[in-house]
Predicted model as a PDB file, atoms N, CA, C, CB and O in Angstrom, pLDDT in the B-factor column:
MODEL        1                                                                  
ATOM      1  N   UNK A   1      17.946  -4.867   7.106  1.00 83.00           N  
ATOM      2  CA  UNK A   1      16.879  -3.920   7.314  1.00 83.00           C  
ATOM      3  C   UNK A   1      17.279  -2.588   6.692  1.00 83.00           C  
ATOM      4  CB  UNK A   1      16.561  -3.763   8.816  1.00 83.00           C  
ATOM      5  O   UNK A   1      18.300  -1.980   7.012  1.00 83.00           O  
ATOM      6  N   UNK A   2      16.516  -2.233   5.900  1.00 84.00           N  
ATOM      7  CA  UNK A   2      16.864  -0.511   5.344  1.00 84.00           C  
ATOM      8  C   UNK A   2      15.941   0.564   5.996  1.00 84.00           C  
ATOM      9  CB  UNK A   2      16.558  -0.282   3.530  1.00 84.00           C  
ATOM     10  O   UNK A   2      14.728   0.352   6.000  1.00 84.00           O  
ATOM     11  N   UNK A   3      16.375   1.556   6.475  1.00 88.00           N  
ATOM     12  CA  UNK A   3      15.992   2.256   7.571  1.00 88.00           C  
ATOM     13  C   UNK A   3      15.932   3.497   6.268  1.00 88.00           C  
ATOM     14  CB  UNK A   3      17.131   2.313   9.150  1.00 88.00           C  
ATOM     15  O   UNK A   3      16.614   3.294   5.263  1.00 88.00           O  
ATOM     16  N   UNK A   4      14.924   4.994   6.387  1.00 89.00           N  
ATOM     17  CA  UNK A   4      14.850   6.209   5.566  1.00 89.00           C  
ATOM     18  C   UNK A   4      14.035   6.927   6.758  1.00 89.00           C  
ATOM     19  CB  UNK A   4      14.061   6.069   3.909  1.00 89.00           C  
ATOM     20  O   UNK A   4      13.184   6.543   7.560  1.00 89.00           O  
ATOM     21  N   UNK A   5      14.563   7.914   6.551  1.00 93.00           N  
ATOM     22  CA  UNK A   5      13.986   9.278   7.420  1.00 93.00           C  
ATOM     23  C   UNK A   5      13.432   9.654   6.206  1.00 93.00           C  
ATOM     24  CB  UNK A   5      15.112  10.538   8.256  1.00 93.00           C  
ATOM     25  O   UNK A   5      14.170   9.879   5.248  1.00 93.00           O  
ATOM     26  N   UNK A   6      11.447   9.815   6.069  1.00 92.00           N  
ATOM     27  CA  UNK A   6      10.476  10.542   6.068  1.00 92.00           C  
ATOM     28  C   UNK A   6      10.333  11.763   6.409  1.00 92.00           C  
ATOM     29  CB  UNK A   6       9.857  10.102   6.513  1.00 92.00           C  
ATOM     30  O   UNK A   6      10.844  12.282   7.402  1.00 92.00           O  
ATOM     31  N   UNK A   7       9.305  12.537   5.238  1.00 94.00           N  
ATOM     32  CA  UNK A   7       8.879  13.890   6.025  1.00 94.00           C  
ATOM     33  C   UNK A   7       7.544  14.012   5.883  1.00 94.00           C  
ATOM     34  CB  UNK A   7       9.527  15.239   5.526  1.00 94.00           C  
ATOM     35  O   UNK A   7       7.043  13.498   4.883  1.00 94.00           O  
ATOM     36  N   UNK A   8       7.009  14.446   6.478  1.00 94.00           N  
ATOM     37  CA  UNK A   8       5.211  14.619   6.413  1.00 94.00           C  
ATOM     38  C   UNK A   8       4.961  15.723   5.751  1.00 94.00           C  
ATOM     39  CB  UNK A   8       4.349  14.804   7.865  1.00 94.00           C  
ATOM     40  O   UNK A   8       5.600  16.746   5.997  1.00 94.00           O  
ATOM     41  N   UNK A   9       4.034  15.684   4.851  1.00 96.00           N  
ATOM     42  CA  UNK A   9       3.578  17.000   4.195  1.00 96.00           C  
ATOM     43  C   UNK A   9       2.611  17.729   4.976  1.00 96.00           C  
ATOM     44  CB  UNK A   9       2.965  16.776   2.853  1.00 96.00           C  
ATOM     45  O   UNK A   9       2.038  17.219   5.938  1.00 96.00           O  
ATOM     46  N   UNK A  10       2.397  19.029   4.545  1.00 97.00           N  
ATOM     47  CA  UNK A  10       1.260  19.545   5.287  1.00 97.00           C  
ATOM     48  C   UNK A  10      -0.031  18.660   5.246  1.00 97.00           C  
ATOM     49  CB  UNK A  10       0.943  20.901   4.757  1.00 97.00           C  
ATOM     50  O   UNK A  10      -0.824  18.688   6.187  1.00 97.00           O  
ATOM     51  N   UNK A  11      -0.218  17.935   4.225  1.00 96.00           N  
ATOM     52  CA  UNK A  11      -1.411  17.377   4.213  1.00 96.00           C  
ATOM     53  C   UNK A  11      -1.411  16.039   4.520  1.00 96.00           C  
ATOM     54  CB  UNK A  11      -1.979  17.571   3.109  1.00 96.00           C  
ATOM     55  O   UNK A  11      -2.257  15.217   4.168  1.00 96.00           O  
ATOM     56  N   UNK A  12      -0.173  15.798   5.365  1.00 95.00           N  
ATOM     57  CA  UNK A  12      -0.168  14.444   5.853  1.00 95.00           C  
ATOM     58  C   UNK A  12       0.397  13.008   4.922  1.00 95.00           C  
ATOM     59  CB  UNK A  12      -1.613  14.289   6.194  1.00 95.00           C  
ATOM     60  O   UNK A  12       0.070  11.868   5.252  1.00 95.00           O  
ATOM     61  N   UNK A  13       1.288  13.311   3.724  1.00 94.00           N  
ATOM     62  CA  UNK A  13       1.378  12.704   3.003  1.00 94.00           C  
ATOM     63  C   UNK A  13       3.245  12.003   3.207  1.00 94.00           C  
ATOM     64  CB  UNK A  13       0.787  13.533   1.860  1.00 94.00           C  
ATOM     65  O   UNK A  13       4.180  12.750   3.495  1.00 94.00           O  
ATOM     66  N   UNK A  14       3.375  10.769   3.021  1.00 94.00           N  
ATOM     67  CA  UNK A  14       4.777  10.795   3.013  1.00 94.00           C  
ATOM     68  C   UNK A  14       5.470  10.218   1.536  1.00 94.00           C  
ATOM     69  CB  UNK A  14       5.224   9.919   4.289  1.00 94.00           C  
ATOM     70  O   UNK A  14       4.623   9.990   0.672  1.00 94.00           O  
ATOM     71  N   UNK A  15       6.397  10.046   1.280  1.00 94.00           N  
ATOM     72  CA  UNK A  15       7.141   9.576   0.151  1.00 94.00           C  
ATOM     73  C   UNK A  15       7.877   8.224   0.095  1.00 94.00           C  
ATOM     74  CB  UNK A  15       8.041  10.500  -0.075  1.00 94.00           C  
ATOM     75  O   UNK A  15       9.031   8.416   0.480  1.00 94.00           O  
ATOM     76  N   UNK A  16       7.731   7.298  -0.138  1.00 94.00           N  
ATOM     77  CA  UNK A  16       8.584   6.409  -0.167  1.00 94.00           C  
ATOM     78  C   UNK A  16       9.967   6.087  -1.061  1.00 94.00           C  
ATOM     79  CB  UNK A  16       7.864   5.659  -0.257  1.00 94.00           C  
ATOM     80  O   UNK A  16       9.780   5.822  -2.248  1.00 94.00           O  
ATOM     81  N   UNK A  17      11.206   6.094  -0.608  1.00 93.00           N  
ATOM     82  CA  UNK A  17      11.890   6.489  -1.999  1.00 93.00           C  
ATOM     83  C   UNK A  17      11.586   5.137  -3.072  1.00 93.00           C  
ATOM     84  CB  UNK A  17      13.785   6.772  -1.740  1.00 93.00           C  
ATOM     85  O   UNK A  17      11.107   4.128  -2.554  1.00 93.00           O  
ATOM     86  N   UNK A  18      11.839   5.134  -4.395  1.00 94.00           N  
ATOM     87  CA  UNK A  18      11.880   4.342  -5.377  1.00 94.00           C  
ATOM     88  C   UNK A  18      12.930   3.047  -5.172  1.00 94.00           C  
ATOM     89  CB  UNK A  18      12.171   5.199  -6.500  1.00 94.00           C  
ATOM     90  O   UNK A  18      12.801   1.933  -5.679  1.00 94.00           O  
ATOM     91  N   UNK A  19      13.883   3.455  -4.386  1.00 93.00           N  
ATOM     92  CA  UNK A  19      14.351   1.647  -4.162  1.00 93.00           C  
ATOM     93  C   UNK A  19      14.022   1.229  -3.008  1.00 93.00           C  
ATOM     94  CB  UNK A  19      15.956   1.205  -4.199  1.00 93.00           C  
ATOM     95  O   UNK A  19      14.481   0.097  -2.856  1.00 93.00           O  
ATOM     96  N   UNK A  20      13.278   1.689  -1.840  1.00 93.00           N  
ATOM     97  CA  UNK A  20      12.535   0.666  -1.171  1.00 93.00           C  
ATOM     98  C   UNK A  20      10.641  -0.082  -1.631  1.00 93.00           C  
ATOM     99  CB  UNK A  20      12.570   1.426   0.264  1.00 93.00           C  
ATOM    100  O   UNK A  20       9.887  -0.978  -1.251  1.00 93.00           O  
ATOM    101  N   UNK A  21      10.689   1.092  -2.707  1.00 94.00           N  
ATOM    102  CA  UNK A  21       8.879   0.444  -3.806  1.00 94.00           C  
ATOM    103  C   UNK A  21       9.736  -0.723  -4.199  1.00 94.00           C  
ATOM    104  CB  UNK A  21       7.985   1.670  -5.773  1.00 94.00           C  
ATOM    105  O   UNK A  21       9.395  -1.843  -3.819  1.00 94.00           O  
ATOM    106  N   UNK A  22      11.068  -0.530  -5.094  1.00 94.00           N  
ATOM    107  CA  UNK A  22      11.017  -1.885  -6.434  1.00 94.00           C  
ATOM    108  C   UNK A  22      11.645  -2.768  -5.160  1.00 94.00           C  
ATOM    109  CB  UNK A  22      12.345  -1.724  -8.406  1.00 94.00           C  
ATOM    110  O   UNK A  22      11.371  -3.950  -5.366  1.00 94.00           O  
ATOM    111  N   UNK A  23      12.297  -2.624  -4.074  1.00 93.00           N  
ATOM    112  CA  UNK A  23      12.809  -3.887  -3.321  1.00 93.00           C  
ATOM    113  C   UNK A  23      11.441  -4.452  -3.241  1.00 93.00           C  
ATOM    114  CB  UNK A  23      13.651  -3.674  -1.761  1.00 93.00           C  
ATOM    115  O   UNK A  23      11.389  -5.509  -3.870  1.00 93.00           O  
ATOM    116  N   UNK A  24      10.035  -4.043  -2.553  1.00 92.00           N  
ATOM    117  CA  UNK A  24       9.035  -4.294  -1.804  1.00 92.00           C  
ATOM    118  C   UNK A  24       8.179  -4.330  -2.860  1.00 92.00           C  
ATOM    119  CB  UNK A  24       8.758  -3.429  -0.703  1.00 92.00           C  
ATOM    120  O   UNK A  24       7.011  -4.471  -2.500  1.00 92.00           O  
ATOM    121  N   UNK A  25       8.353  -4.247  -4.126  1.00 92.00           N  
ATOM    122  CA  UNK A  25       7.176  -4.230  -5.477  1.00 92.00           C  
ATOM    123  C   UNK A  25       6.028  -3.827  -5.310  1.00 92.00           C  
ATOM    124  CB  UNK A  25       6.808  -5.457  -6.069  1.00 92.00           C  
ATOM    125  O   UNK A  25       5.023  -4.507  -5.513  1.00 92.00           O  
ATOM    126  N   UNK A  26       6.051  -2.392  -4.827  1.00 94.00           N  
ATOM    127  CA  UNK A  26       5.210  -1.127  -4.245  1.00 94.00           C  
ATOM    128  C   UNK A  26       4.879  -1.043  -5.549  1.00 94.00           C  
ATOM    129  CB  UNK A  26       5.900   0.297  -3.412  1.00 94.00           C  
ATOM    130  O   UNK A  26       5.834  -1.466  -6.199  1.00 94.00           O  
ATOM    131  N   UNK A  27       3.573  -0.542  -6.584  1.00 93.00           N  
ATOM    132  CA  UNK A  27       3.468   0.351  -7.449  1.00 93.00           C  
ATOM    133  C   UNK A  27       2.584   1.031  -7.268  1.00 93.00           C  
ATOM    134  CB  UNK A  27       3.449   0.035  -8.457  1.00 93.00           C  
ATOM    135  O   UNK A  27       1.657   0.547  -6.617  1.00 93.00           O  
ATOM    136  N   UNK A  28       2.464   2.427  -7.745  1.00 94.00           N  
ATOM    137  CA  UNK A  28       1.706   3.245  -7.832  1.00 94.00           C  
ATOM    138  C   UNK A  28       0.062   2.768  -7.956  1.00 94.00           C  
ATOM    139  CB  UNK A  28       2.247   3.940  -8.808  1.00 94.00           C  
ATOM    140  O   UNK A  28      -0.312   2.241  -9.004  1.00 94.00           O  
ATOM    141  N   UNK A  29      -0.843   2.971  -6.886  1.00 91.00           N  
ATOM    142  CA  UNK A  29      -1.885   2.422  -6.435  1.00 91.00           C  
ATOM    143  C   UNK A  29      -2.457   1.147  -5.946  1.00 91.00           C  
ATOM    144  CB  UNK A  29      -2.347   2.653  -7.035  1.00 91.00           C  
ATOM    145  O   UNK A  29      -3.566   0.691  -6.225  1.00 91.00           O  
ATOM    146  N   UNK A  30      -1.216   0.443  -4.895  1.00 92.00           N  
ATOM    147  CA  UNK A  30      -1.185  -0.174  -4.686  1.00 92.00           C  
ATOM    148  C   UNK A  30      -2.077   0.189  -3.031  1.00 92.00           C  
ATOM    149  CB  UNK A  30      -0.044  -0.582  -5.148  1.00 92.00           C  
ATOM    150  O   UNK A  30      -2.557   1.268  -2.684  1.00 92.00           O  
ATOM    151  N   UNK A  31      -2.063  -0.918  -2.384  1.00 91.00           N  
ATOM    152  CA  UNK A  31      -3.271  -0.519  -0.691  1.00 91.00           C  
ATOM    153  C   UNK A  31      -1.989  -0.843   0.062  1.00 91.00           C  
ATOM    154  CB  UNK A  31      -5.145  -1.915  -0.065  1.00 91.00           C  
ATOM    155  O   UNK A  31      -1.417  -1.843  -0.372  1.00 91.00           O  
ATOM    156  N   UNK A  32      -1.222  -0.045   1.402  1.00 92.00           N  
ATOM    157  CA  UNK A  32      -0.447  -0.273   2.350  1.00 92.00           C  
ATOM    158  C   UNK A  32      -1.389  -0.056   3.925  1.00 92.00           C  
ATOM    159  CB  UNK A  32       0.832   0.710   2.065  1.00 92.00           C  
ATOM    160  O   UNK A  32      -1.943   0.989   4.267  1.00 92.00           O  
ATOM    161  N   UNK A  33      -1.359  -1.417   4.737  1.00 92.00           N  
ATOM    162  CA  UNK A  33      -1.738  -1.242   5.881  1.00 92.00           C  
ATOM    163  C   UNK A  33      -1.071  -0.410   6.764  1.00 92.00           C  
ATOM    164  CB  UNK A  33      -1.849  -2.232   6.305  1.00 92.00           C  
ATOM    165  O   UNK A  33       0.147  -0.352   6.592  1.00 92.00           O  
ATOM    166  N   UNK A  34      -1.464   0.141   7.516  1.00 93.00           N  
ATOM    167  CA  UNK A  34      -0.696   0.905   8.538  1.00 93.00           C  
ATOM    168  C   UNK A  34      -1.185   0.722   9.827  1.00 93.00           C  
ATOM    169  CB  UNK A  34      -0.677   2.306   8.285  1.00 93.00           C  
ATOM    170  O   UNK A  34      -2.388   0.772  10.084  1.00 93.00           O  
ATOM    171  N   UNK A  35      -0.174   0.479  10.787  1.00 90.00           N  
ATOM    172  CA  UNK A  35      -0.268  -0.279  12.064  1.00 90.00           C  
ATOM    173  C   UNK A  35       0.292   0.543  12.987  1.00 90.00           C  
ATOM    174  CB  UNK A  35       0.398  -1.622  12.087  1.00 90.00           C  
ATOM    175  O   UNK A  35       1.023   1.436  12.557  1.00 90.00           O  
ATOM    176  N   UNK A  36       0.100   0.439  14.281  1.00 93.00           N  
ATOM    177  CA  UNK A  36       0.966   1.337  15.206  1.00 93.00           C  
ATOM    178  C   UNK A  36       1.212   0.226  16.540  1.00 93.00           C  
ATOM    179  CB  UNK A  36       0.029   2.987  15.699  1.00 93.00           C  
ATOM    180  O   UNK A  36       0.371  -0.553  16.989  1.00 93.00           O  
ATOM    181  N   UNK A  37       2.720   0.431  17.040  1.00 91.00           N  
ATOM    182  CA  UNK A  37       2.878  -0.189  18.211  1.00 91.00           C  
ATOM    183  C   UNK A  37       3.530   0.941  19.248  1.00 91.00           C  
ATOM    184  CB  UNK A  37       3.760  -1.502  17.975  1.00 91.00           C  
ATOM    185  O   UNK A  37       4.436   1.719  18.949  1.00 91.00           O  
ATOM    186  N   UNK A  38       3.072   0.878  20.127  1.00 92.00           N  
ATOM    187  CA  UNK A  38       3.745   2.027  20.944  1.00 92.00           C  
ATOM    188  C   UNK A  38       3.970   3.093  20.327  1.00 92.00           C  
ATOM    189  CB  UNK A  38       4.926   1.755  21.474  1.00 92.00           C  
ATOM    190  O   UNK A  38       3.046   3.672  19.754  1.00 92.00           O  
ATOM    191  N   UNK A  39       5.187   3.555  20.314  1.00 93.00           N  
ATOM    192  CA  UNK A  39       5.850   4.721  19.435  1.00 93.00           C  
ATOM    193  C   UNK A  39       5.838   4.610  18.310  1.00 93.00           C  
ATOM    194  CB  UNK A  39       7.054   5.002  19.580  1.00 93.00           C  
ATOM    195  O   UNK A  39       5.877   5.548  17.514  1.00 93.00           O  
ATOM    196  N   UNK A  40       5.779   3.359  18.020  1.00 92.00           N  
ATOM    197  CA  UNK A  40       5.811   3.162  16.168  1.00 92.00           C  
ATOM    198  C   UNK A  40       5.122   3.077  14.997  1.00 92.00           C  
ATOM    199  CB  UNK A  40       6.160   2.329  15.830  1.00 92.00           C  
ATOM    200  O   UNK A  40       3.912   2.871  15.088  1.00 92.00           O  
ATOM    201  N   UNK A  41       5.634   3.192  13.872  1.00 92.00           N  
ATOM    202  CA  UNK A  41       3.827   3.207  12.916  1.00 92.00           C  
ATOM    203  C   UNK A  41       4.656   2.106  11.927  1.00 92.00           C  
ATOM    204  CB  UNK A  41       2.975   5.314  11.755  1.00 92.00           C  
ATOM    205  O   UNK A  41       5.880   2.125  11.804  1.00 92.00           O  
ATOM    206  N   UNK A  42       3.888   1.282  11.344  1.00 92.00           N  
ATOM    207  CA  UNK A  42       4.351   0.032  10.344  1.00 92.00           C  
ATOM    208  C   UNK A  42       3.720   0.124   9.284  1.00 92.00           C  
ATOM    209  CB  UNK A  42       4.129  -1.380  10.784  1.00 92.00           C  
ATOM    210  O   UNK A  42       2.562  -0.144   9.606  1.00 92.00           O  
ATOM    211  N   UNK A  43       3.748   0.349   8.139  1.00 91.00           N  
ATOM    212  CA  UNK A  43       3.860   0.012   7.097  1.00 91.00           C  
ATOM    213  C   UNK A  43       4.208  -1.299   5.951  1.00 91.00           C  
ATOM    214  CB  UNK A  43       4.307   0.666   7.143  1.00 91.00           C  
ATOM    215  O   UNK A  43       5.215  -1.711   5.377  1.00 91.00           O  
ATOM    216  N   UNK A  44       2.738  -1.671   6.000  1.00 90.00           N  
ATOM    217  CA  UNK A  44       2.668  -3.328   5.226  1.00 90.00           C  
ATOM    218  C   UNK A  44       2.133  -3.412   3.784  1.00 90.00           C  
ATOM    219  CB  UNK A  44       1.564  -4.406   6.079  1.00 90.00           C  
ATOM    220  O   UNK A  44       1.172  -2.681   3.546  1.00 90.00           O  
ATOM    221  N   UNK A  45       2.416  -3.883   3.173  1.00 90.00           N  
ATOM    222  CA  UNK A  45       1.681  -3.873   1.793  1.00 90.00           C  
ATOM    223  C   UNK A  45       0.984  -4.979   1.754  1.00 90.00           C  
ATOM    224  CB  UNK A  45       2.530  -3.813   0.552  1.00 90.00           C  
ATOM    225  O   UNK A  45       1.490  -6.030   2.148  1.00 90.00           O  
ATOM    226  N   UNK A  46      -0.603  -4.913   1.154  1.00 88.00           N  
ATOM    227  CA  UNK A  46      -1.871  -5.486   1.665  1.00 88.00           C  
ATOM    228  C   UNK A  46      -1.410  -6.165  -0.268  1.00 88.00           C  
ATOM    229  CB  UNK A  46      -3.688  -4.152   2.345  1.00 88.00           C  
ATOM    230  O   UNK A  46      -1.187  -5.683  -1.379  1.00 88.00           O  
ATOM    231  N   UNK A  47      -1.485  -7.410   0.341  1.00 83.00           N  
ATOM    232  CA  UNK A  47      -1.632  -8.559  -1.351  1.00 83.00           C  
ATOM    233  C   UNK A  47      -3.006  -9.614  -1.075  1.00 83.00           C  
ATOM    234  CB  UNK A  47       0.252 -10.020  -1.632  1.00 83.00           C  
ATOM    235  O   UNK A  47      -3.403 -10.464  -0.278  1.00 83.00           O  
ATOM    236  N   UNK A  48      -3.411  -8.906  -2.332  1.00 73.00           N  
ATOM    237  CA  UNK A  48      -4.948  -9.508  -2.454  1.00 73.00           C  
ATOM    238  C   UNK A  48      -4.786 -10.768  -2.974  1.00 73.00           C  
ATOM    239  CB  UNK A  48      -6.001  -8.691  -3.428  1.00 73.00           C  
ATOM    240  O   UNK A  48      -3.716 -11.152  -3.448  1.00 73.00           O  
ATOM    241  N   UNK A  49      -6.203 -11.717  -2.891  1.00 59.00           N  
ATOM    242  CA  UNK A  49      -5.723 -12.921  -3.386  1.00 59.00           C  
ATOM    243  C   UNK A  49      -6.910 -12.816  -4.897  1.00 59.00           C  
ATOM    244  CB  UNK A  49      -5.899 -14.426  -2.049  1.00 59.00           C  
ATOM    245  O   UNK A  49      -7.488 -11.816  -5.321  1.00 59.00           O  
ATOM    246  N   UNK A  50      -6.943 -13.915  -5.302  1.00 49.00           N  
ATOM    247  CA  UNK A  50      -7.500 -13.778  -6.806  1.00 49.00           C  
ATOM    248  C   UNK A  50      -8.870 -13.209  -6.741  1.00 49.00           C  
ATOM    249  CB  UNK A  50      -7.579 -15.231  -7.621  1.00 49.00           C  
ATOM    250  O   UNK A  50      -9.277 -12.457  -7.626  1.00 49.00           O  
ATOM    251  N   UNK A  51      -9.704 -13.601  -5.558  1.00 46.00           N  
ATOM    252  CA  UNK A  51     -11.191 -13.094  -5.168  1.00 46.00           C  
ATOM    253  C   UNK A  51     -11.171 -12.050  -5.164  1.00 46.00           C  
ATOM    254  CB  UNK A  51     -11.811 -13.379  -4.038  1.00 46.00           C  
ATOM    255  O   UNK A  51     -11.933 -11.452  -5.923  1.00 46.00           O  
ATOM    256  N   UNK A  52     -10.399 -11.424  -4.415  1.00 52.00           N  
ATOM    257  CA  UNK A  52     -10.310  -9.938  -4.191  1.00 52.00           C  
ATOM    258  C   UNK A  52      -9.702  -9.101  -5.625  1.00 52.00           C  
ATOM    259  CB  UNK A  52      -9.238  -9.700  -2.806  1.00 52.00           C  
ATOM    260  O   UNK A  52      -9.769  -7.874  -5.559  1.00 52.00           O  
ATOM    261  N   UNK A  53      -9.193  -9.625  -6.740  1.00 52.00           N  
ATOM    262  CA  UNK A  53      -8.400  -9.127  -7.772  1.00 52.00           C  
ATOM    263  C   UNK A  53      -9.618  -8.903  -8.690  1.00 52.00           C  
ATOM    264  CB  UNK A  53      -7.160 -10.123  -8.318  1.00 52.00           C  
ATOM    265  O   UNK A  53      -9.455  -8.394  -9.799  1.00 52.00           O  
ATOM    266  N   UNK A  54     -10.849  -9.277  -8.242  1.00 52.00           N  
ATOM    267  CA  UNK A  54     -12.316  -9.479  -9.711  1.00 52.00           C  
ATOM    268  C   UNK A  54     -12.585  -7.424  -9.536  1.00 52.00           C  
ATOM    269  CB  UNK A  54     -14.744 -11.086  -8.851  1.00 52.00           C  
ATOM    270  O   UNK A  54     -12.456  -6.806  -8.479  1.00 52.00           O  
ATOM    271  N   UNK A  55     -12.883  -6.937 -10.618  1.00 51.00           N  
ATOM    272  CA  UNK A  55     -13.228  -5.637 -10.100  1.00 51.00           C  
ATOM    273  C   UNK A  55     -14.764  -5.248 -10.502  1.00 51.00           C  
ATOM    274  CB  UNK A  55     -12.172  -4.564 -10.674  1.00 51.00           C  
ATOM    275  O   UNK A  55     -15.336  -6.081 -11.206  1.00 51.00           O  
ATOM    276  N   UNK A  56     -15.385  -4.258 -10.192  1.00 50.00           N  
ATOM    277  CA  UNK A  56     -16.625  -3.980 -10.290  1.00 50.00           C  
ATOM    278  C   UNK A  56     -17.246  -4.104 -11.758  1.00 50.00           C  
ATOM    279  CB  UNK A  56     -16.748  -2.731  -9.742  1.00 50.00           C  
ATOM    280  O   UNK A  56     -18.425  -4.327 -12.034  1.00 50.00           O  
ATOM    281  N   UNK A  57     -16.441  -3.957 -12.416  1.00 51.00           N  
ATOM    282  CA  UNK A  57     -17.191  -4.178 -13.588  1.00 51.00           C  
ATOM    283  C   UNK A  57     -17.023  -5.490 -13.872  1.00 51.00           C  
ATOM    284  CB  UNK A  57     -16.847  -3.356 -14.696  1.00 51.00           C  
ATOM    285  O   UNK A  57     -17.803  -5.619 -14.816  1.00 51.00           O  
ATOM    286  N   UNK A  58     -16.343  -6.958 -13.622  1.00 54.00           N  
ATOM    287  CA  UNK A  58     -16.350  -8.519 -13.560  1.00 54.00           C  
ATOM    288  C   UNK A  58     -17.569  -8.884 -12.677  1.00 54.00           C  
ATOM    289  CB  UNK A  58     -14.905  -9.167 -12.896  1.00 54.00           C  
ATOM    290  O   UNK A  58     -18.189  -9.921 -12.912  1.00 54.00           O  
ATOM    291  N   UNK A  59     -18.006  -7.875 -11.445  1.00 52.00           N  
ATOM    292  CA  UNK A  59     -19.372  -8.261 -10.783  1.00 52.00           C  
ATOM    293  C   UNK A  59     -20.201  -8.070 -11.583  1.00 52.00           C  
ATOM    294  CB  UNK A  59     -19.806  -7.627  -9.637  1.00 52.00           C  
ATOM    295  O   UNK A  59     -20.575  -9.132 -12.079  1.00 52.00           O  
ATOM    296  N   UNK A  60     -20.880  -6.888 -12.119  1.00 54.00           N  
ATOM    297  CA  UNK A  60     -22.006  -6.554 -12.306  1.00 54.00           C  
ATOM    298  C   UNK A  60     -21.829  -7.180 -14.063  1.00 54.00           C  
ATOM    299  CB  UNK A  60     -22.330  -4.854 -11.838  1.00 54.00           C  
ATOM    300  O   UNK A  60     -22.805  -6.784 -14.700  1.00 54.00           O  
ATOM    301  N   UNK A  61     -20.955  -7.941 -14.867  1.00 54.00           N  
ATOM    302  CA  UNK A  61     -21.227  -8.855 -16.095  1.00 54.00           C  
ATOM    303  C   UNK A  61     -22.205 -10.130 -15.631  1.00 54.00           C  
ATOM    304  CB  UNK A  61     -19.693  -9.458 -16.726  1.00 54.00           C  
ATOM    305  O   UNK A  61     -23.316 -10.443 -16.058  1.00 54.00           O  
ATOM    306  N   UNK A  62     -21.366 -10.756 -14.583  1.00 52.00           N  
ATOM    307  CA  UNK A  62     -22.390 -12.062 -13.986  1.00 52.00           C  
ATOM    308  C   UNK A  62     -23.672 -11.859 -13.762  1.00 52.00           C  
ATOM    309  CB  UNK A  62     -22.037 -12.601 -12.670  1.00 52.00           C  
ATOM    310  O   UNK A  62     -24.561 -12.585 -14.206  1.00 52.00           O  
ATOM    311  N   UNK A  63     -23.909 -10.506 -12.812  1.00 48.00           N  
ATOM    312  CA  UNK A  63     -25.384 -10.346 -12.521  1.00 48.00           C  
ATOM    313  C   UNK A  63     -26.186 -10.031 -13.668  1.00 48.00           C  
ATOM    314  CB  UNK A  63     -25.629  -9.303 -11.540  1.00 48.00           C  
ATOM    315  O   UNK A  63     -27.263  -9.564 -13.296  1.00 48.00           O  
ATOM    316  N   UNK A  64     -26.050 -10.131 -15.397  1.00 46.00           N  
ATOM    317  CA  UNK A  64     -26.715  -9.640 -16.148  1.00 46.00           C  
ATOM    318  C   UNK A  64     -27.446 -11.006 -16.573  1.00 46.00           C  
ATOM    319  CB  UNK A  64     -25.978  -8.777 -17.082  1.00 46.00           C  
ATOM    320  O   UNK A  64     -28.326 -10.993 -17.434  1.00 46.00           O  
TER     321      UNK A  64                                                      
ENDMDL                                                                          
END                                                                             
C-alpha cells in the first residue's frame, strides 16, 4: 500500500504525485470516483467499457 499526505487548495483541488498516476495509469483527464466511509474519502479510477468509449461526435454520425 503507498500512503501520500495531500494538501487542499483554496479551491478545493488536490495533487496526485506522478508515481502513484503511472503505478495506477491515471492520465490527465481521466474520471476518479470519490467515495467516503466514515472518516475516510477513497479515490477510484472509473474504467469505461467500449460503449461508454463512443464520443459525441460517433453519436450524432449514425443519426445522419
Amino acid at each position: 500500500m503507498d500512503v501520500e499526505v495531500l494538501s487542499v487548495s483554496s479551491r478545493g483541488r488536490i495533487t496526485i504525485s506522478k508515481d502513484i498516476r503511472k503505478k495506477m495509469s491515471i492520465s490527465a483527464g481521466d474520471k476518479l470516483m470519490v467515495y467516503t466511509e466514515g472518516e475516510n474519502i477513497f479515490l477510484k479510477p472509473v474504467r469505461s467499457s467500449v460503449d461508454e468509449e463512443l464520443n459525441q461526435e460517433d453519436i450524432l454520425i449514425t443519426k445522419k
